[in-house]
C-alpha positions, 0 to 999 in steps of 0.5 A: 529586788524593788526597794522603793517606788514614789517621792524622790529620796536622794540619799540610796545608802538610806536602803536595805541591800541586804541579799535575799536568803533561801528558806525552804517550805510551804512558804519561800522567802522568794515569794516574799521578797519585791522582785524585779525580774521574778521567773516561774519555778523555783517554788514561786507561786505568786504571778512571774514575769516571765516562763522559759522552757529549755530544750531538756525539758527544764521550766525555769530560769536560775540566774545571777546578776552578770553585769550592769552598765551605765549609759548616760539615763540608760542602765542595763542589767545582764542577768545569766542563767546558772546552767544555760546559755541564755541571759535576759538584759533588763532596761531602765531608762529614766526621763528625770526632767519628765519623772517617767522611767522606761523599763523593758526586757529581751532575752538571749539565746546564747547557745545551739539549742532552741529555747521556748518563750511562753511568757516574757511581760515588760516590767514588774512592779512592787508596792508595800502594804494592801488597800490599793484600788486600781483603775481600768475600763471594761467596755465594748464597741462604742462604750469605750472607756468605760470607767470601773474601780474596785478595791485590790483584795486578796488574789489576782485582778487581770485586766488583758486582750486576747484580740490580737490588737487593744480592742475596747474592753480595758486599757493596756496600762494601770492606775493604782492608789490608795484614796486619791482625789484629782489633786491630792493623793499618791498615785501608781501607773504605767502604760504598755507602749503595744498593740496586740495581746496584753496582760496585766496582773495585779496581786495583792499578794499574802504577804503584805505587797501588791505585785504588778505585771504587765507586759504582752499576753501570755495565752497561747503564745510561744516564742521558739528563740533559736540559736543567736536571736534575741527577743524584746519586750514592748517598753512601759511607760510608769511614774508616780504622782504625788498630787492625784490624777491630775498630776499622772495624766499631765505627766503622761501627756506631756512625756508623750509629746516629748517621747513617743509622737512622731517628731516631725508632728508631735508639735503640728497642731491637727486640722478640722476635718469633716468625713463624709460617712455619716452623709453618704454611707457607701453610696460614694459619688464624685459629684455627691462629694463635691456637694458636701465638700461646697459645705464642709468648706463654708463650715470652715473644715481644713480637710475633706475625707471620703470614708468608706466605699470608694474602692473596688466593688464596694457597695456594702460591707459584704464585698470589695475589701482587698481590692483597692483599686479606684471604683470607675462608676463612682469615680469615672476620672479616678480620684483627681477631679474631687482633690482638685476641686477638694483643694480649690475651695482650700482643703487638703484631702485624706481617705479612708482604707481597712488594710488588714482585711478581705472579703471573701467576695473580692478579687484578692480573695479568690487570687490568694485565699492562701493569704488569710489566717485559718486553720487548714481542717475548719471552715474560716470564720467571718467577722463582720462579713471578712477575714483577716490577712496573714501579716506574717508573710512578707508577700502579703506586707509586700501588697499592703505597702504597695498599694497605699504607696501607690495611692498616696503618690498618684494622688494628693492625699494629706490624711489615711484614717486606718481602719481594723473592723475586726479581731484576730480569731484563728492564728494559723496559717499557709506561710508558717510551720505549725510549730510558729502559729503560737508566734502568729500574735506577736508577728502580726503586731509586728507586721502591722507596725512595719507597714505603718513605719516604712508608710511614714518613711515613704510619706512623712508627709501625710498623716495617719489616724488609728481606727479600729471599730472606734477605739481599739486601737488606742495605746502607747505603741500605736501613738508612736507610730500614727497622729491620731486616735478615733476614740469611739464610734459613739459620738452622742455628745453625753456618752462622750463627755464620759469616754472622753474623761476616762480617755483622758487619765492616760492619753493626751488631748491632742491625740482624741479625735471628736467629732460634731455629728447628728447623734443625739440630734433626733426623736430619741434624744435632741441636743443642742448644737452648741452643746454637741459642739462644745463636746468635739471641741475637747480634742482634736475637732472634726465635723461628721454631720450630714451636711446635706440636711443642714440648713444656712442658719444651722451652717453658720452656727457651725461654722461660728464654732469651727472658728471658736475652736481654732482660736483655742487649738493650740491651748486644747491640743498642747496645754495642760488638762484639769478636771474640774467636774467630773461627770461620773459623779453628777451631771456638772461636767467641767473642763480646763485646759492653760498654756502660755498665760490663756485657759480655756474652760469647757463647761456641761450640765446634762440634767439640771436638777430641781431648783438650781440655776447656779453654779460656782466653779473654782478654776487652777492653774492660774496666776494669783496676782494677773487679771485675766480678760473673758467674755461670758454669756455675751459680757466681758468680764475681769477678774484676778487669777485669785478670785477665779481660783479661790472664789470661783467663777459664778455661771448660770446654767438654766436648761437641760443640755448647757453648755459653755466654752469660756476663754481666759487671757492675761492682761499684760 
């Protein structure tokens, strides 16, 4: 059972242990009962954790308690089945020092016979009583992050992915609370460490608890375990704030920088770079690179990525995908000469590729068009003019690896931006029997992470940026294996103050990749540059503006703020985050990051409303008793860590579309 989950109690003997007693009827106790590891059957009619099917037929799993063992912060818990082979092991790992605790699950089969898993999430949770809200987005591309609470009312509120990867519509995780501010309040949350199919399930059940489930989908999915084998759930992430929102995101973002980033980058701050998409497009040339790379260079920028369009045939999204070989028109000497004049004016180079995919009109395709998911009876379905390749033939990663193996050692490439343009549709295919295909979810997800693992082995050097269409591919198992995420293709500065805020509750800094672009800069709506930069200064900064349209006074400003913000990096990227205003609720956005005795402070006003000119904000985090030494509106200033706290900062905010960037710092 769940006895407890929040503030810390250290005395256990203070619990009911009590063991749970059957109880037959419309109503068994075993519905009622907080459980941690529920199973479908046995007259539960609530949400289970998992479903099993045994070779006779049998749909539910029986158990006992086997035996727990204990290894240092590690518990492990074998649960057997009454009359079957076959036990489940329920991991618990607890990150004291970071008040996070690790569950997951697998399954074994110890017996002859093959048994089905149709339904294996990670983890349950249980919480007394009712009148939870609960926290997820419902978005789509470029509208990421789009916030939604709604009240846990009587039955289930699911939040899942059927893509075969994150996707955009919700997060892979869950906030629950119950009238929780940004520094106040009791709050509930985990995070699912996958990428693919995912399923969370929050039940306000009858009987006065809510159950979570959350753990990989469970839509046409099978795991047919045979004989020896084991199955692992993907690992969740959970904790429990007593300080609202502001406490549960710097808890994640600081277990995540501890626990789940590479180690050998985690703590390696991220470059400016500047991609040449919004410049170029498709019509990817040497020498138009060397143009743009003269400005990204003046600008300040400390890597140079070339975007799409330099493979292959590759003149449209129509043709050329799989076939990565450097496109000679575009590129007559190969990719050397750009690098290496790349390089000279003091940038490292990276580039961008969409591994998973294929065109029909490509050369890989008409040489394997067996290496494609499809059904063998149906016409193939496109999207966005491609198919998706077959991750769970080995042939296939094979070729993957190799070819960005390939590029990576015959060329001095420091950064992939890796890129999925569209979501898993017919999971079936040439490589695997029939009785596989509802496998193919979870086997691509795990084809996906071989690649990107042995890659990072191969080139610990280089470093890799989730994409997929934008932010699809943002989630706890991807930050373990890449350095970056692209949060959105929408760079409009005033849709991503929003994204970036939603972002922001479960998914640190330092891995949100911003961009200053044209967005917002035309007849549709004009913003500042000062503002657009402020925006992509929040995370981690990149330049994607069409430097060839930019003029030397608009260059310079540029480059005045590319500077600006690495002096502040290392305070943005790995100091701790407040929310100061939120900008769901009006249009005064305001942002605090602190590390080491300096703050930086972000603040935006959209709309300025009638008659008001003036805004006091009162900042956190500081140090009552220290004068900390600031420059505003071109006038240095000092005041005690006191005053700016409990008085507040008094700013002058008089147009549409102003923006501040404020940095503190201690006197000693």
């Amino acid at each position: 059972m769940n006895l407890y989950w929040g503030h810390r109690i250290a005395r256990a003997e203070d619990f009911d242990t009590t063991s749970m007693e059957w109880e037959q009827g419309y109503h068994p106790d075993i519905d009622k009962k907080r459980e941690e590891c529920s199973s479908y059957g046995r007259m539960r009619y609530k949400e289970a954790s998992m479903k099993v099917a045994f070779a006779d037929g049998t749909r539910d799993f029986r158990y006992h308690v086997d035996s727990y063992q204990i290894e240092g912060d590690h518990l492990r818990i074998s649960l057997r089945d009454d009359h079957y082979p076959f036990g489940i092991v329920l991991h618990y790992v607890v990150h004291e020092e970071l008040d996070i605790i690790e569950k997951w699950r697998e399954a074994e089969n110890l017996g002859e016979e093959t048994v089905q898993i149709e339904r294996f999430y990670s983890a349950e949770f249980t919480l007394p009583g009712d009148g939870y809200r609960t926290i997820n987005n419902n978005g789509t591309w470029a509208d990421e992050f789009k916030r939604y609470e709604d009240t846990l009312c009587a039955g289930k509120k699911v939040y899942e992915s059927l893509r075969g990867a994150t996707a955009h519509v919700a997060t892979p995780g869950f906030i629950v609370h119950q009238d929780v501010s940004e520094t106040r309040g009791e709050v509930y949350f985990g995070v699912l460490a996958y990428s693919g199919n995912f399923k969370i399930v929050e039940e306000q059940t009858p009987y006065d608890y809510l159950n979570i489930q959350i753990g990989m989908g469970d839509t046409d999915f099978c795991w047919n375990l045979k004989k020896g084998e084991r199955f692992i759930s993907p690992k969740v992430y959970a904790g429990y704030s007593g300080k609202g929102f502001g406490e549960m995101s710097n808890l994640l973002h600081r277990f995540a920088a501890e626990c789940v980033m590479p180690k050998e980058t985690a703590k390696k701050p991220l470059r400016v770079l500047y991609n040449s998409w919004e410049a170029t497009a498709f019509d990817v040339a040497c020498d138009k690179q060397m143009k743009l790379a003269d400005k990204a260079a003046a600008a300040g920028a400390e890597l140079f990525v070339v975007d799409d369009g330099w493979f292959g045939e590759r003149s449209s999204d129509h043709l050329g995908l799989g076939d990565w070989y450097v496109n000679q028109e575009k590129f007559p000497d190969g990719l050397k000469p750009l690098i290496d004049y790349v390089n000279g004016l003091g940038m490292d180079f990276g580039i961008w590729i969409e591994p998973e995919m294929v065109n029909e009109d490509s050369g890989l395709y008409r040489a394997h068009p067996d290496w494609i998911y499809r059904y063998a009876a149906r016409p193939v379905l496109e999207g966005r003019y491609q198919y998706m390749l077959d991750l769970t033939n080995p042939e296939v990663i094979g070729f993957i690896i190799g070819f960005i193996d390939k590029l990576l050692n015959e060329n001095n490439i420091s950064y992939i931006k890796w890129d999925m343009n569209r979501a898993l549709g017919e999971c079936g295919c040439a490589h695997l029997d029939k009785e596989e295909f509802r496998s193919i979810w979870y086997r691509h997800v795990q084809g996906f992470y071989s690649i990107i693992e042995t890659l990072r082995e191969k080139h610990p050097e280089v470093e890799f940026e989730a994409c997929a269409s934008g932010g699809g591919r943002v989630d706890f198992g991807c930050m373990s294996r890449f350095d970056e995420f692209w949060t959105s293709d929408n760079t409009d500065p005033i849709d991503r103050l929003s994204i970036q805020e939603t972002y922001s509750l479960l998914y640190p800094p330092k891995y949100m990749r911003t961009w200053i672009t044209d967005a917002a800069d035309n007849d549709n709506r004009r913003v500042p540059l000062s503002f657009r930069a402020h925006c992509a200064m929040c995370g981690a900064l990149g330049i994607g503006m069409d430097l060839n349209r930019v003029g030397c006074g608009k260059l310079k400003e540029l480059a005045g703020y590319v500077e600006e913000y690495k002096a502040i990096r290392s305070v943005v990227q790995f100091g701790r985050l407040a929310r100061l205003k939120s900008c769901h609720r009006d249009d005064f956005h305001a942002l605090q990051y602190d590390k080491d005795g300096e703050a930086v402070v972000f603040v935006f006003l959209t709309l300025r409303f009638r008659g008001k000119y003036e805004y006091t904000l009162k900042l956190v985090n500081l140090k009552k008793d220290v004068l900390y030494r600031f420059v505003l509106d071109g006038k240095e200033q000092c005041l005690s860590g006191s005053y700016l706290m409990y008085h507040g900062l008094a700013l002058r905010m008089a147009a549409d579309f102003t923006s501040k960037c404020i940095r503190l710092q201690e006197i000693k």
